[in-house]
C-alpha positions in Angstrom: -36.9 -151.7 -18.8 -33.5 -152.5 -17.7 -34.2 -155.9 -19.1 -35.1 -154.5 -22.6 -31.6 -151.9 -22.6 -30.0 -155.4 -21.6 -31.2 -157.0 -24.7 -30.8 -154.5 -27.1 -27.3 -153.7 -25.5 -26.2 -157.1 -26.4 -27.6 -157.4 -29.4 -25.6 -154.0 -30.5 -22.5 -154.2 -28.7 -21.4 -158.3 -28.7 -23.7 -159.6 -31.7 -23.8 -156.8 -34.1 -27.3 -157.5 -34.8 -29.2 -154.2 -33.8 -33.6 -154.5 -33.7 -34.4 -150.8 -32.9 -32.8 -147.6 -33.9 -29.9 -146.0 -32.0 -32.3 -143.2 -31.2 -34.3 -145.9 -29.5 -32.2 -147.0 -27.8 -31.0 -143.7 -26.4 -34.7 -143.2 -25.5 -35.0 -145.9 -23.1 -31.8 -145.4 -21.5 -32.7 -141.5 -21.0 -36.1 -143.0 -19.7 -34.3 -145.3 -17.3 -32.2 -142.5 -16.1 -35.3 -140.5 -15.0 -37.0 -143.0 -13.5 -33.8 -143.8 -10.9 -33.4 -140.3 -10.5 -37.2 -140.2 -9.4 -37.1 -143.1 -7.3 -32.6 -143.8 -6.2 -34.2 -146.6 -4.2 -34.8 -148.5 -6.9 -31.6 -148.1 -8.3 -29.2 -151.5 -8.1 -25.9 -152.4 -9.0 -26.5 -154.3 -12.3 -28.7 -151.0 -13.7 -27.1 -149.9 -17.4 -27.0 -146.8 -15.7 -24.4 -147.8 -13.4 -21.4 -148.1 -16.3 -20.7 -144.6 -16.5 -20.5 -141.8 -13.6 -19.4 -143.1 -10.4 -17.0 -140.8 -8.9 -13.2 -140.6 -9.5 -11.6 -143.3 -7.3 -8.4 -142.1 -5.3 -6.4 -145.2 -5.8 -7.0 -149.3 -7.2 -7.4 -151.8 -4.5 -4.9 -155.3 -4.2 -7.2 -158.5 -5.5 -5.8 -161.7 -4.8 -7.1 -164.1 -7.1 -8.6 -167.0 -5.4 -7.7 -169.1 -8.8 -4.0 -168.1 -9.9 -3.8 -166.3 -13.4 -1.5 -168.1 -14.8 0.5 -167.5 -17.6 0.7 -169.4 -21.3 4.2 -170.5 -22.5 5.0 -168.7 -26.0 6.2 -170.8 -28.9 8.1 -168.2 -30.8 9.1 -170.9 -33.4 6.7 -169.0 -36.0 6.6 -171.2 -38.8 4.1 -174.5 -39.0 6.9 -176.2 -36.8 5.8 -174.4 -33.5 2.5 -176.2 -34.0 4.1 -179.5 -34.7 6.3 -179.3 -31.9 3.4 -178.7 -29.2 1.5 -181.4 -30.8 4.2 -183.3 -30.7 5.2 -182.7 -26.7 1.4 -182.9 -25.9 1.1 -186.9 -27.5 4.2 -187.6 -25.6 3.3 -186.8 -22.5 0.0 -188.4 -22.6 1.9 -191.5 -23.8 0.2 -192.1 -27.3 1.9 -194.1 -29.7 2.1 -192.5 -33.6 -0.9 -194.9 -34.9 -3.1 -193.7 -31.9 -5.8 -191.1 -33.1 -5.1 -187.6 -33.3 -5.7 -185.1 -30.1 -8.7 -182.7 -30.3 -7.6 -178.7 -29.7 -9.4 -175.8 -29.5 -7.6 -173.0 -31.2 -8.3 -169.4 -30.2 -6.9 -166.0 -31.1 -4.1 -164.6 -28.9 -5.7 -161.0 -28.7 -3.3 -157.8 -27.8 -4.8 -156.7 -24.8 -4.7 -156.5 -20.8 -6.1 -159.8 -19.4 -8.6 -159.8 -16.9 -10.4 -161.1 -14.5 -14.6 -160.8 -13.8 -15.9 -162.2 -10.5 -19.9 -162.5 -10.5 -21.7 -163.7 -7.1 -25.6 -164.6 -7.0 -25.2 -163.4 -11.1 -24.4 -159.6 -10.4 -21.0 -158.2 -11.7 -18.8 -157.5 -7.8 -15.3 -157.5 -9.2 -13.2 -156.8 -11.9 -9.2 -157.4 -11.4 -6.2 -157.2 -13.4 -3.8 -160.1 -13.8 -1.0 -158.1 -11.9 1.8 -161.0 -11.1 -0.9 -163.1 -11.2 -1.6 -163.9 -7.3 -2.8 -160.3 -6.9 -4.1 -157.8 -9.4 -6.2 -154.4 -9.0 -9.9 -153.6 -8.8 -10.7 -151.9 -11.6 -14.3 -152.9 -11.1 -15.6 -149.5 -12.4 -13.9 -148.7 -14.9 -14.8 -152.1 -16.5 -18.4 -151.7 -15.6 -18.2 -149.2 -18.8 -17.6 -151.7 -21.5 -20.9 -152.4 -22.9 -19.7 -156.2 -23.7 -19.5 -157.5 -20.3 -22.9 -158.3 -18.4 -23.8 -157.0 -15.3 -26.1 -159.6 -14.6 -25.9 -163.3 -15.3 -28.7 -165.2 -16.5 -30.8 -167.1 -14.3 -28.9 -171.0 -13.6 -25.1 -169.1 -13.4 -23.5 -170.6 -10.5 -23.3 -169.1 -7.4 -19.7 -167.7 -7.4 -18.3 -166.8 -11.3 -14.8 -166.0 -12.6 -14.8 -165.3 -16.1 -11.5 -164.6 -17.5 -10.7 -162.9 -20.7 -8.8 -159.9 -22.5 -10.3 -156.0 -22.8 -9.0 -154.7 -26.0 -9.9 -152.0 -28.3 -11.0 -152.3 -31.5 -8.9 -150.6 -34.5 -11.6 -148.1 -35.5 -12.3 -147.0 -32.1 -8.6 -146.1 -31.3 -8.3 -144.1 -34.7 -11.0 -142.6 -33.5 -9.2 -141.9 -30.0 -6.3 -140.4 -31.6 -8.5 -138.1 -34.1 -10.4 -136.9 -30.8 -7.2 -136.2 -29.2 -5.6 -134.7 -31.8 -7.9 -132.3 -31.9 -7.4 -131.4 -28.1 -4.0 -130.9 -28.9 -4.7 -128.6 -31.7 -7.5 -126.4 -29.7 -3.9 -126.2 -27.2 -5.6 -128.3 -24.7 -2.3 -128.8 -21.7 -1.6 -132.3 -21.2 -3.4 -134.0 -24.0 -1.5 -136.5 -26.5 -2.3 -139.4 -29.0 -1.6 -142.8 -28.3 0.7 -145.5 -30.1 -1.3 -148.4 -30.2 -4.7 -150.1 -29.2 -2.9 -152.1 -26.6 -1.7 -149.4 -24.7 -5.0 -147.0 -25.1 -7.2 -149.9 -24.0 -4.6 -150.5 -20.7 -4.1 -147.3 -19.6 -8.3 -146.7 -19.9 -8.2 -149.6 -17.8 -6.3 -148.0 -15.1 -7.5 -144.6 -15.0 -9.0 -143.7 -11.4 -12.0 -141.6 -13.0 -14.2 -144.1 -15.1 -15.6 -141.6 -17.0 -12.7 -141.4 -19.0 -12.4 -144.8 -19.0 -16.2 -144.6 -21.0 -14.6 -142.7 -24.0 -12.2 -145.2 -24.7 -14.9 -147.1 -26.0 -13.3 -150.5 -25.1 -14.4 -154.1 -25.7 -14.0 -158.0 -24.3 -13.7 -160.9 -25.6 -13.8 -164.3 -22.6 -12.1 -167.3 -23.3 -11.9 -169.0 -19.4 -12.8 -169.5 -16.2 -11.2 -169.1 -12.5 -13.1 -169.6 -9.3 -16.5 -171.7 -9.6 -18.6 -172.5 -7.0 -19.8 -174.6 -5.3 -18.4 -177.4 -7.7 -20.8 -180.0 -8.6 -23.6 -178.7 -6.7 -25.6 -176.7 -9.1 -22.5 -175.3 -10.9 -21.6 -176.3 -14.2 -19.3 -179.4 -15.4 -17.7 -179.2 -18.3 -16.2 -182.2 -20.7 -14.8 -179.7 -23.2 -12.7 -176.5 -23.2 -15.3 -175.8 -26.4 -18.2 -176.6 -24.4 -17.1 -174.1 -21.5 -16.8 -171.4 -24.2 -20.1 -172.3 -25.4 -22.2 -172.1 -21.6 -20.2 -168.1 -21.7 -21.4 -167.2 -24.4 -25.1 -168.3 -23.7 -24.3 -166.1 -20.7 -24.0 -163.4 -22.3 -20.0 -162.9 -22.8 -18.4 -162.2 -26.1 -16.4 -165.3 -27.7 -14.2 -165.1 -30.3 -16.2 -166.3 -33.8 -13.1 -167.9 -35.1 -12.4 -169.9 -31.8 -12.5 -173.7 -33.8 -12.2 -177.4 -32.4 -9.6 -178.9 -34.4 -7.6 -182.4 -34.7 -4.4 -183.3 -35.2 -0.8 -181.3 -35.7 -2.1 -180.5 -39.3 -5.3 -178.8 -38.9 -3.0 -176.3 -36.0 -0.9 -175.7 -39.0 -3.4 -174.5 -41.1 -5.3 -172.8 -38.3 -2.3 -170.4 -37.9 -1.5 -169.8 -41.5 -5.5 -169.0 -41.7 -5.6 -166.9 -39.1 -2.2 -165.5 -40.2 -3.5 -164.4 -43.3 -6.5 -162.3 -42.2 -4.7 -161.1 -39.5 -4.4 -157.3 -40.9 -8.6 -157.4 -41.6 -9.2 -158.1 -38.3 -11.4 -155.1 -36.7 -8.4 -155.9 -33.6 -4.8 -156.3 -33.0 -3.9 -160.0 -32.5 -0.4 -161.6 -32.4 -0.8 -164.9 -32.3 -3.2 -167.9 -32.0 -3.4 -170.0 -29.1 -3.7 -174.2 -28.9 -5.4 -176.0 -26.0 -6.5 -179.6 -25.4 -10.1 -179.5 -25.6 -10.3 -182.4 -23.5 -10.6 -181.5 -19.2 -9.8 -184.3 -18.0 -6.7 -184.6 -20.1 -5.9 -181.2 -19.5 -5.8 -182.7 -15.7 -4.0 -185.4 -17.2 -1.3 -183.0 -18.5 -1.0 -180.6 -15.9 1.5 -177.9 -15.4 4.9 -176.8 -15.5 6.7 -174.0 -13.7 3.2 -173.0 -13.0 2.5 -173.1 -16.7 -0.3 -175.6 -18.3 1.8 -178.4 -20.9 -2.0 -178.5 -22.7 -2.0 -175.1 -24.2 0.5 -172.9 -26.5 1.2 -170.0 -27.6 1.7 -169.7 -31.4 3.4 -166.1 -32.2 3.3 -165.0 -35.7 6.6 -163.5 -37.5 7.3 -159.9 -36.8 5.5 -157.2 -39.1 7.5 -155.4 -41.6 7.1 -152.0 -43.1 9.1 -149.9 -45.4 10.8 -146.8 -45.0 13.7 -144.3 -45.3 17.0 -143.5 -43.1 17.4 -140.7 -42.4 20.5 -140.8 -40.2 22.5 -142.7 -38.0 23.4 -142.0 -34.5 25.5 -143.5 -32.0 24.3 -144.0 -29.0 26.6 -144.6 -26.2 24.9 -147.3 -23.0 24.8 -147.1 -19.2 28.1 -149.5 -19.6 30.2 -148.0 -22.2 28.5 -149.8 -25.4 28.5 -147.9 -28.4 25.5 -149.1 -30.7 24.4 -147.7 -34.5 20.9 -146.6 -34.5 19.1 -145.6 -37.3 16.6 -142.7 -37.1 13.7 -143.4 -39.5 11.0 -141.7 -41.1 8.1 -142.5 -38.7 6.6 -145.9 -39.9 3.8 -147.9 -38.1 4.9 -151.5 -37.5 3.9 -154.2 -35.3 1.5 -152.0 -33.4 3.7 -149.2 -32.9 5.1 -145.9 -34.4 8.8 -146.6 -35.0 11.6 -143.6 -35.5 14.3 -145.6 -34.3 15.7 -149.0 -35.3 19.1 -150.5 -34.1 21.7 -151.5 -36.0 23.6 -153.5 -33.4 27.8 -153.3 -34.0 29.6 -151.8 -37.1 30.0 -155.2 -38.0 25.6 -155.5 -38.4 25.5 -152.5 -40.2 28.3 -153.2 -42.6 26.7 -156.8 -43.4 23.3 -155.0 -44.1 25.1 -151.8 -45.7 22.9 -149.6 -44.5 23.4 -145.7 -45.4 21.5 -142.3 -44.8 18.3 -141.9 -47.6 18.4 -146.4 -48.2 14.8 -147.1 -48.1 15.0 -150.3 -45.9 12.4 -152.8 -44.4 11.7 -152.4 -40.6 10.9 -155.1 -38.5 10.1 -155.3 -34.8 11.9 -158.3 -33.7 9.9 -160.7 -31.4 7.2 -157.3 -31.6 9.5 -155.6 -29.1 12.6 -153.9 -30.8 12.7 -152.8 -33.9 15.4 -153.7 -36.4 16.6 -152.9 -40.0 15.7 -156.3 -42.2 17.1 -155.4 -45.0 18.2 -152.5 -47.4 16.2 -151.9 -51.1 19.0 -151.5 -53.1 17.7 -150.4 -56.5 16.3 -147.3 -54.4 19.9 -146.0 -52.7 20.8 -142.9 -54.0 23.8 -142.3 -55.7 25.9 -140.6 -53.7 25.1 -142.5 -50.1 28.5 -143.2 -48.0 29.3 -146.2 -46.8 29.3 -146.0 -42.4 32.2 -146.4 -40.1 32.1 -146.5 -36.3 34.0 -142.9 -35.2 36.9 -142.9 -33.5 35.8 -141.1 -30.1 32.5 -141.7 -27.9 30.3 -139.0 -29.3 29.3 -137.9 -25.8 32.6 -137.7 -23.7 35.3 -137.5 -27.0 37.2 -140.2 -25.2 38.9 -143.6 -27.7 36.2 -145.8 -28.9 38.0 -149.3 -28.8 37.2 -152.4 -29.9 39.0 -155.5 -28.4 40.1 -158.2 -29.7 37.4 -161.4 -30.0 34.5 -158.7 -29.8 31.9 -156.9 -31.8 30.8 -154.2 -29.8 33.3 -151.2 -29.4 33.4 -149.2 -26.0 33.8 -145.7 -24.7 37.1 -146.0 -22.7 36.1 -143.0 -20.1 34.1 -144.7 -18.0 34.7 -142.7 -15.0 34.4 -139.5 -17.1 31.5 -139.8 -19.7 28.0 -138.5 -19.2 26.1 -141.6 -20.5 27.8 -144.1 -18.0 27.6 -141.5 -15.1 25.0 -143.3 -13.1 26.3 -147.0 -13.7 30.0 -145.7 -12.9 28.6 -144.1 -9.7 26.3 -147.5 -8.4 29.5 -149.6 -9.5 32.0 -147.5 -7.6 29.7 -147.4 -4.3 28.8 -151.3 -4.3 29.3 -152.9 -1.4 32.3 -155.6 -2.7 33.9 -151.7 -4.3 34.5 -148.8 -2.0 31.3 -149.1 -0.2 29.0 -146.4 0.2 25.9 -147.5 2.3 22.2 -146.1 0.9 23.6 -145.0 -2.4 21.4 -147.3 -4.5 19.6 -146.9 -7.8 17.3 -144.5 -7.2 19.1 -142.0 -5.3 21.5 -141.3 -8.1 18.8 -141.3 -10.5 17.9 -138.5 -8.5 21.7 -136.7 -8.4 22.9 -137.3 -12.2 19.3 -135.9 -13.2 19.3 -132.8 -10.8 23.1 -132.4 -12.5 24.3 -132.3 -8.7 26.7 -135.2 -9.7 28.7 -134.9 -12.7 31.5 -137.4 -11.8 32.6 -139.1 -9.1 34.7 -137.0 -7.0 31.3 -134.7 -7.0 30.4 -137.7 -4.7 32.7 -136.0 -1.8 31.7 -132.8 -2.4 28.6 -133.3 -1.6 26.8 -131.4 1.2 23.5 -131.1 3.3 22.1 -128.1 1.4 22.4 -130.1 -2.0 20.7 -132.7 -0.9 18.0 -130.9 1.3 16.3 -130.1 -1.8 16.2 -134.0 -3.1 12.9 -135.5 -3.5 12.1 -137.7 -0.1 15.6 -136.9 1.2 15.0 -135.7 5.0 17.4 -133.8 7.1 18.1 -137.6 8.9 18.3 -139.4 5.6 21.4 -136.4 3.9 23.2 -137.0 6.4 23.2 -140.9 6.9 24.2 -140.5 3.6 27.1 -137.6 4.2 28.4 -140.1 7.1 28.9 -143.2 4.4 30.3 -141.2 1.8 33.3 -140.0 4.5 33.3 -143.4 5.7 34.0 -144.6 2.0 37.1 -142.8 2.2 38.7 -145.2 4.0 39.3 -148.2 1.7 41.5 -150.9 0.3 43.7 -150.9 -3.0 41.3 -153.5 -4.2 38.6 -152.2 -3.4 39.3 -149.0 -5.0 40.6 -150.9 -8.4 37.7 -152.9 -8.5 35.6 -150.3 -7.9 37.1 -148.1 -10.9 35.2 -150.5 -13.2 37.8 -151.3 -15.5 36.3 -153.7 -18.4 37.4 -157.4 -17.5 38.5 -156.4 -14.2 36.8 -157.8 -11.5 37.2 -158.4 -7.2 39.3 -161.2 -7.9 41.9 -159.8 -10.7 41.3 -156.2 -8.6 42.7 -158.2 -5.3 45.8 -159.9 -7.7 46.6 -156.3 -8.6 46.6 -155.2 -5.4 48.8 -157.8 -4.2 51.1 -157.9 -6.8 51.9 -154.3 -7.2 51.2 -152.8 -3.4 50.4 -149.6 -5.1 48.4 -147.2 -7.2 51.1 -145.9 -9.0 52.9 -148.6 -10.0 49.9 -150.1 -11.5 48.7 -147.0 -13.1 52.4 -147.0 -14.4 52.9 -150.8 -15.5 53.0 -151.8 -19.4 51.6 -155.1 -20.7 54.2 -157.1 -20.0 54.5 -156.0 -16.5 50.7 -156.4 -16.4 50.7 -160.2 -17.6 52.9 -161.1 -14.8 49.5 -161.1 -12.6 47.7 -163.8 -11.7 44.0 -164.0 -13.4 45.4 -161.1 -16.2 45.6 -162.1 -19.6 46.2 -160.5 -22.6 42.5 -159.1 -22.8 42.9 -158.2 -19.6 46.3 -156.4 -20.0 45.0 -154.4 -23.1 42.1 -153.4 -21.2 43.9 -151.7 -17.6 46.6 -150.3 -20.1 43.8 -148.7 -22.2 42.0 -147.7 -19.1 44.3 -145.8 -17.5 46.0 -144.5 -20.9 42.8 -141.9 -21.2 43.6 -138.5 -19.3 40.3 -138.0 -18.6 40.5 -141.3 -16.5 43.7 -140.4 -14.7 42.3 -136.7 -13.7 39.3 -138.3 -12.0 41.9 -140.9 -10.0 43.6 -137.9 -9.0 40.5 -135.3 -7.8 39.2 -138.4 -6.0 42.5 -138.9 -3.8 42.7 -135.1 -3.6 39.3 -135.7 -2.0 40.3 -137.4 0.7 39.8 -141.5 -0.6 43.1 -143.3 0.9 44.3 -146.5 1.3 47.3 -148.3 2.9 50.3 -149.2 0.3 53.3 -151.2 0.8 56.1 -152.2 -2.0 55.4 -155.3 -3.8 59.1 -156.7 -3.0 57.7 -156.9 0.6 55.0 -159.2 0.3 56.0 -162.1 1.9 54.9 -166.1 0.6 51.5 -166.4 0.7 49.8 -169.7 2.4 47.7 -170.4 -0.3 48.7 -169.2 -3.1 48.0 -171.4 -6.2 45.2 -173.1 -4.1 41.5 -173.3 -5.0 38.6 -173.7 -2.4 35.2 -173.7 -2.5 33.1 -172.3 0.8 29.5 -173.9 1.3 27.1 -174.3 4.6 27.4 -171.9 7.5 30.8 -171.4 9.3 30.9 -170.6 12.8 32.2 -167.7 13.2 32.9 -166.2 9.5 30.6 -165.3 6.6 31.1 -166.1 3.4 32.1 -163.2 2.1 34.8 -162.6 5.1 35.7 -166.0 4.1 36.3 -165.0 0.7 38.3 -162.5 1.8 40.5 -164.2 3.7 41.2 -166.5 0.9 42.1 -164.6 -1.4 44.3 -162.2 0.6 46.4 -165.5 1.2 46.8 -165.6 -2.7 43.8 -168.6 -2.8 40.9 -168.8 -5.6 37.1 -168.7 -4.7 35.8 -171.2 -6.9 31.3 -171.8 -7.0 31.4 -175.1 -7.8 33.4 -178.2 -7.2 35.5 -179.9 -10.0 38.8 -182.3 -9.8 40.9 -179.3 -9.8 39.5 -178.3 -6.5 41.5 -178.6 -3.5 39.9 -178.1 -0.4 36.2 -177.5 0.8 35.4 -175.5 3.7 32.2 -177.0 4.5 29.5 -175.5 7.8 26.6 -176.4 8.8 23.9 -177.1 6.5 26.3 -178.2 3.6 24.6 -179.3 0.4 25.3 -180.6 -3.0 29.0 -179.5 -3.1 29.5 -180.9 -0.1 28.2 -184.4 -1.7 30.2 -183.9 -4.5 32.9 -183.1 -2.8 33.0 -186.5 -1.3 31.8 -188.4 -4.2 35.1 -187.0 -5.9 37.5 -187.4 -3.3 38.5 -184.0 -2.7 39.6 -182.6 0.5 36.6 -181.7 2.9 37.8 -178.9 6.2 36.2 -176.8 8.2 37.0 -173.1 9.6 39.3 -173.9 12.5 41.3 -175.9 9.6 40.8 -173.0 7.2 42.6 -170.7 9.8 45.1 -173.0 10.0 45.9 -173.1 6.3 45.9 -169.0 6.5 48.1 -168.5 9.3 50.4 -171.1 7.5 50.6 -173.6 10.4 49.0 -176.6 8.3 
């Protein structure tokens, strides 16, 4: 009996060729069902009864994959040229000359799914894994156990150990189907419920639910087009001369394979291939985006081999980004985590590239004035590279009348501070960075970085955690922080607060560069922070100093000028200065008149190996508090190298162009001016 559901299963589910009634069908499974339930010892692993109704799992497994699942580069050139080009690198590397006959390819569809991996031992289904990074993935054995498509027993003759790789999807009809079912959840006011965007992401997160009965209603499907681990090799297992021939043996196992998977030859019959597939794409009963190329040919695939742990005998072939019409209905500025102020247009919901779109940016003024984009155009979207979506293009004859050209305001919309755009660049900037609500949290990580002012265990996820619990507002909230406000943090314990009480007092203590730097003025990094500090001893005066003072600085331009004067010109950024000294943050000053000559002023270095005593960044330090330059890599101009143990290229280069080569007790030397 489970032979006969077997049969018919396949026939219905991967041929589409029924012989009996569904009621039938549902007969015989209801007959198998009674007869396990009489007799559980009969019941095995490979039963149809086994794909729905094992118990929720509490969490996936790890599954390292005994073969790699290794990626597939992307040729995102989507015109006939991406074809040509693999063709093209293919011949090369195998050395043919241009009169030598053309290489044989099998072209496949590149499906939109979640790739996975199906292990089979003795012919019965034992795993199932997810690519994950591709060394380890997770068992989602049972859940995949519920797509009909897959067999849970091989035919007799399968090798002893089986990896079958391919892609779970679900098929068009079967998501709208989804989404109807859900949104009618939603309208009974079932808590929780909600419709999907695309197949893609149904079909994934069906994957990964812990309970595999839910898994079952997402009605999912397979498709195989490879292999991982088989054993034992050329004793009883298959050998294959041909990727097509390997396609061929799984599908007389019983796997689904792609009907317009095709053996083709030659650069020209890719092309067409592509623009085929390209053509029918939208009739397809599934979401594809793409087709992909792969030398049909084993041992040349050997031949070949990899890259960057990717294989040079197989491709990629994208297809252009989908486009779809519709209307703006505004336009929004949002303001980034760093100050960027960027157009976006809100759009009447349109479904492109296998998602509902509402937004779409429109990159800098300067993009949205080439474009002329204004509120009620109709305008075609398109999801660039199928990630973010874009305005194409406006349809002109459709604007109405009255529709007003747009212009980048004045102020950030979120903190009212300048909206400036400097000189050279097409992006303009909120200038209260240490005041405005959107760059709250990248202010705050900047400002406590270890090369800034330094607060230990303030990383990305703790102030997640404090902007979103509105417990930190702005910087000085940092040191006002106490126990109770943090007691109520999630995974914050008693010992953790106040770890984290003790840095932030510690971080009072600083340096006048430090402190600049970690202001995060645009342009101004540790080494123009450091010239600052130097040059002007204090807070004040710099605060204080025009452009022309400012351009007396080493490493400070005329960029860099306009951008400290800017900075410091917005009262919001001079009041949170202020409330942080008020809170305690201090620093040692002196008068810039009193500097005296500095050892190495003018000088460059480069640092490379392991000195004795000093790290690298204490190295650094000491460098460039004798009015020296860091430099990364070694040029003419350079002019000395402090080289440790374990020097490497720069230290060959170094020799190779005759510059200078010390180490740290010479170093000191040059610092303490006794060179």
């Amino acid at each position: 009996m489970r032979q006969q559901i077997e049969h018919h299963a396949h026939r219905y589910y991967t041929l589409d060729e029924p012989e009996i009634p569904d009621a039938e069908y549902d007969r015989l499974f209801a007959e198998l069902q009674a007869i396990e339930a009489r007799h559980p010892e009969l019941v095995t692993p490979d039963s149809p009864t086994r794909r729905v109704g094992a118990a929720p799992l509490a969490a996936f497994a790890s599954v390292r994959h005994a073969v790699p699942m290794l990626s597939i580069r992307t040729e995102t050139d989507t015109q006939a040229t991406g074809a040509e080009n693999f063709d093209a690198r293919v011949r090369r590397e195998l050395g043919l000359a241009p009169g030598d006959p053309p290489v044989e390819y099998v072209a496949e569809l590149k499906f939109d799914g979640l790739a996975m991996s199906l292990r089979y031992e003795n012919g019965v289904l034992v795993q199932a894994a997810t690519r994950g990074d591709g060394e380890l993935g997770e068992d989602v054995t049972q859940n995949i156990r519920t797509i009909r498509q897959i067999p849970l027993k091989l035919p007799a003759g399968a090798p002893a150990v089986l990896e079958v790789r391919g892609e779970v999807y679900m098929r068009r009809d079967e998501f709208d189907a989804l989404n109807e079912r859900q949104r009618q959840k939603i309208a009974q006011g079932a808590k929780g419920e909600k419709t999907f965007v695309n197949p893609r992401n149904a079909a994934a997160g069906g994957v990964r639910q812990l309970d595999p009965g839910i898994a079952a209603q997402r009605r999912l499907s397979f498709f195989a087009y490879g292999l991982g681990e088989v054993s034992p090799a050329g004793q009883g297992g298959p050998v294959f001369e041909t990727h097509h021939q390997l396609l061929m043996m799984l599908k007389a196992w019983g796997f689904p394979v792609a009907e317009q998977t095709s053996v083709l030859r030659g650069a020209g019959e890719l092309v067409a291939f592509h623009e085929r597939m390209g053509q029918v794409r939208d009739q397809l009963p599934y979401d594809i985006d793409g087709v992909v190329y792969k030398v049909n040919s084993i041992a040349l695939q050997r031949q070949l081999g990899f890259v960057t742990r990717e294989p040079r005998w197989a491709v990629a072939h994208k297809y252009p980004a989908q486009e779809q019409l519709t209307t703006v209905l505004g336009i929004d500025v949002q303001v980034g985590r760093t100050g960027k102020l960027t157009p976006v247009a809100k759009l009447a919901p349109v479904f492109v590239g296998g998602v509902t779109v509402t937004n779409a940016t429109l990159h800098n003024e300067d993009e949205a004035r080439r474009k002329d984009v204004r509120v009620g155009d109709t305008v075609v979207v398109r999801r660039a590279g199928d990630v973010i979506p874009e305005v194409v293009s406006v349809v002109a004859e459709k604007r109405l009348a009255d529709a007003a050209r747009f212009s980048m305001p004045g102020q950030c919309p979120v903190c009212g501070s300048a909206a400036v755009r400097e000189e050279g660049e097409a992006d303009y900037r909120c200038t209260g960075g240490l005041f405005c609500a959107a760059q709250r949290k990248e202010a705050i990580l900047h400002y406590a970085h270890r090369r800034a002012v330094e607060v230990d265990g303030l990383g990305d996820k703790l102030v997640e955690l404090l902007v979103d619990a509105h417990i930190i507002r702005t910087l000085p909230d940092l040191y006002r922080l106490g126990l109770s406000s943090l007691a109520g943090l999630e995974r914050m314990a008693e010992k953790s607060a106040n770890n984290l009480l003790e840095a932030i007092e510690k971080s009072k203590q600083t340096t006048l560069a430090r402190f600049i730097f970690g202001l995060g003025i645009r342009h101004v990094g540790e080494a123009t922070a450091k010239a600052l500090a130097r040059h002007f001893g204090q807070l004040d005066a710099i605060m204080a100093a025009g452009p022309e003072q400012l351009l007396e600085v080493d490493d400070v331009g005329p960029v860099v000028a306009q951008s400290i004067r800017t900075f410091f010109d917005q009262p919001h950024n001079r009041e949170v200065v202020e409330q942080l000294r008020a809170c305690g943050v201090t620093w040692t000053e002196g008068q810039a008149a009193e500097r005296a000559a500095q050892p190495l002023a003018g000088k460059t270095l480069v640092i490379t190996g392991t000195l004795p005593t000093l790290s690298r960044d204490q190295a650094k330090d000491q460098v460039e508090a004798a009015g020296g330059k860091v430099a990364g890599s070694v040029s003419k101009k350079t002019d000395y190298v402090v080289a440790g143990a374990e020097a490497g290229s720069k230290l060959t280069k170094a020799l190779a162009l005759g510059v200078k080569v010390i180490d740290e007790n010479q170093l000191m030397e040059l610092l303490n001016g006794s060179a």
